[in-house]
N, C-alpha and C positions, 0 to 999 in steps of 0.2 A: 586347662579349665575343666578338662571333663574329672579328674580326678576329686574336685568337688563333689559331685553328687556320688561318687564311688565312697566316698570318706562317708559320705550322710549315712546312705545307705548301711554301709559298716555299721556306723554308729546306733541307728536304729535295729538293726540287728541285736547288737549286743545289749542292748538296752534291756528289748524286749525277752533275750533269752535269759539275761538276770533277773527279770520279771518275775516270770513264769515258772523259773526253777526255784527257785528262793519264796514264794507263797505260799501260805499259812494252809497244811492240809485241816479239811474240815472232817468232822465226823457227826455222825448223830446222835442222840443224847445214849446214854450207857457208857458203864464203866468199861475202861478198856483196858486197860494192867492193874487188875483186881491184887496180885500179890505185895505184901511188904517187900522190900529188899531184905538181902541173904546176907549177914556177918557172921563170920566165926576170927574170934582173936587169934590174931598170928604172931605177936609180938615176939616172940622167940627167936623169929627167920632174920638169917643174916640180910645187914642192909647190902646197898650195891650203889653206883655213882652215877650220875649222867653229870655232865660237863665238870661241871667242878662242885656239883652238889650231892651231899648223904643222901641219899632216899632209905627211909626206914619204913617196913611194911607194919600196921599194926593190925591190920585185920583184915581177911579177904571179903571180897565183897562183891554182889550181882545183885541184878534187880532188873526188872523189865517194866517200863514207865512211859507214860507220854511227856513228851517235849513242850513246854510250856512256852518257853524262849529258848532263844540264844544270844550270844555276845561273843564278837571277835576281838580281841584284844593283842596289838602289836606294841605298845610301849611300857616300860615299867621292868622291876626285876622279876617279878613272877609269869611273865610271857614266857618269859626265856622257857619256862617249864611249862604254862598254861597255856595255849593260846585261844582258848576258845571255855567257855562256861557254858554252861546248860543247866535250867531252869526244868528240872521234873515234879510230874507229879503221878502218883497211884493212887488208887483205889479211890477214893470220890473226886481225886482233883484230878483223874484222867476224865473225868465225866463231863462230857460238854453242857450237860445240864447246870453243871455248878460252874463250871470255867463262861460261861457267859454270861455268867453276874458278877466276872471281878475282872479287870484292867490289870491286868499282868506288866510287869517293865523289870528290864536289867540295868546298870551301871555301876561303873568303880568296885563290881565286881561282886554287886549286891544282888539280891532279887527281890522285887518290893511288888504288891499284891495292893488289892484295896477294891471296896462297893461302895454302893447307894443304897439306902435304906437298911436295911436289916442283911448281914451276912448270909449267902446260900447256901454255908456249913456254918455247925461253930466254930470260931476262930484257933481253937486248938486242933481240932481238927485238918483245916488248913497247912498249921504248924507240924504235923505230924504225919501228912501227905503226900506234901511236895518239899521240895531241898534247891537250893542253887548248888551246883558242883560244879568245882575245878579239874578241867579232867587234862592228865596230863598224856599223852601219846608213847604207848611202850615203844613206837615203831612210827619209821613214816608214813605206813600205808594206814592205821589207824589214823594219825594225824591229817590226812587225805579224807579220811571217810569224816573222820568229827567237821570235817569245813564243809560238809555237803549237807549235815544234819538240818532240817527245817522245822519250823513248829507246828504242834503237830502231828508228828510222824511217831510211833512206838518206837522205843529205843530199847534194845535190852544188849548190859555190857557185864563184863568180868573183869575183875581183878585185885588191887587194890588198895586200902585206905591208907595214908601215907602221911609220914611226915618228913619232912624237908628240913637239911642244916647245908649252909654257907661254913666256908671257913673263918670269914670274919665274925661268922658270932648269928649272922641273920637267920630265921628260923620261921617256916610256914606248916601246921599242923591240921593237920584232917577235923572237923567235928566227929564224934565218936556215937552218937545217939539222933535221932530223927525228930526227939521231942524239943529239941534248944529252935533259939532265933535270935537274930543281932549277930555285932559283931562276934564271930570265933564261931558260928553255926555253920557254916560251908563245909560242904566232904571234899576233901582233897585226893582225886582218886587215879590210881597208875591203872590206864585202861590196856589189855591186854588183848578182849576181844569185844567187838563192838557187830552186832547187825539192828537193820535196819527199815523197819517196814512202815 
């Protein structure tokens, strides 16, 4: 009988410490990763394999950005490679002055955005700010660090833009430019280094 209130205990434990690690850091109004992200074409570089899929590099890539969202994802064929998106944004979409006029959300691997009343940027702006990205783990200790990522938090990572082939034929391809949206606008990115403040 007494292992009941031992179990609760537990439980509210861990409740509370998923809580509290996992909430939204706040900041005050100011832009906080003022820079674009960094490309240069690599398309040249020999590809190289993980499980049974090509990864082919087209462009290296870095950028220092806040964390708009995240999404953990365990089922489907691009887990296998993804398991986890992030929702960035720079230069006025790290600004909590404009992130607090829009309802940020993830799903199905999307990032969707949206106000009331009149937009607190214009919408191309928006478009050309922030990205959803697929980020795939060079390593497992990256893959450790992307599951700890909160929203919120500046993220600045290396590596890069990628495209993906199956041998059956299936194929997952990076967006190549910041100004697209809709389907086929996600960066698909082999992350190499990741920190985290």
């Amino acid at each position: 009988m007494r292992l009941v209130p031992v179990l609760l205990i537990v439980a509210i434990a861990a409740g509370a410490w998923n809580h509290f690690s996992a909430r939204p850091v706040d900041h005050a109004a100011g832009i906080l990763a003022p820079d674009d992200p960094v490309q240069i074409d690599r398309s040249g570089l020999p590809a190289f394999s993980v499980a049974d899929y090509r990864i082919m590099p087209a462009a290296t890539f870095s950028l220092q950005a806040r964390v708009l969202s995240t999404e953990v994802y365990h089922a489907g064929r691009e887990a296998d490679l993804s398991p986890v998106d992030l929702a960035l944004g720079w230069g006025p979409m790290s600004d909590s002055a404009v992130l607090d006029r829009l309802q940020i959300s993830q799903g199905n691997r999307f990032y969707f955005y949206r106000w009331s009343g009149t937009p607190p940027i214009p919408p191309t702006d928006i478009v050309e700010h922030s990205a959803n990205m697929h980020m795939i783990p060079a390593n497992d200790d990256i893959k450790r660090r992307l599951g700890t990522v909160r929203t919120g938090q500046i993220v600045a990572l290396s590596g890069y833009l990628v495209r993906v082939q199956a041998p059956d034929g299936w194929h997952w391809n990076s967006s190549m430019t910041r100004s697209d949206s809709g389907n086929g606008a996600c960066e698909l990115v082999w992350v190499q280094d990741l920190a985290i403040r």
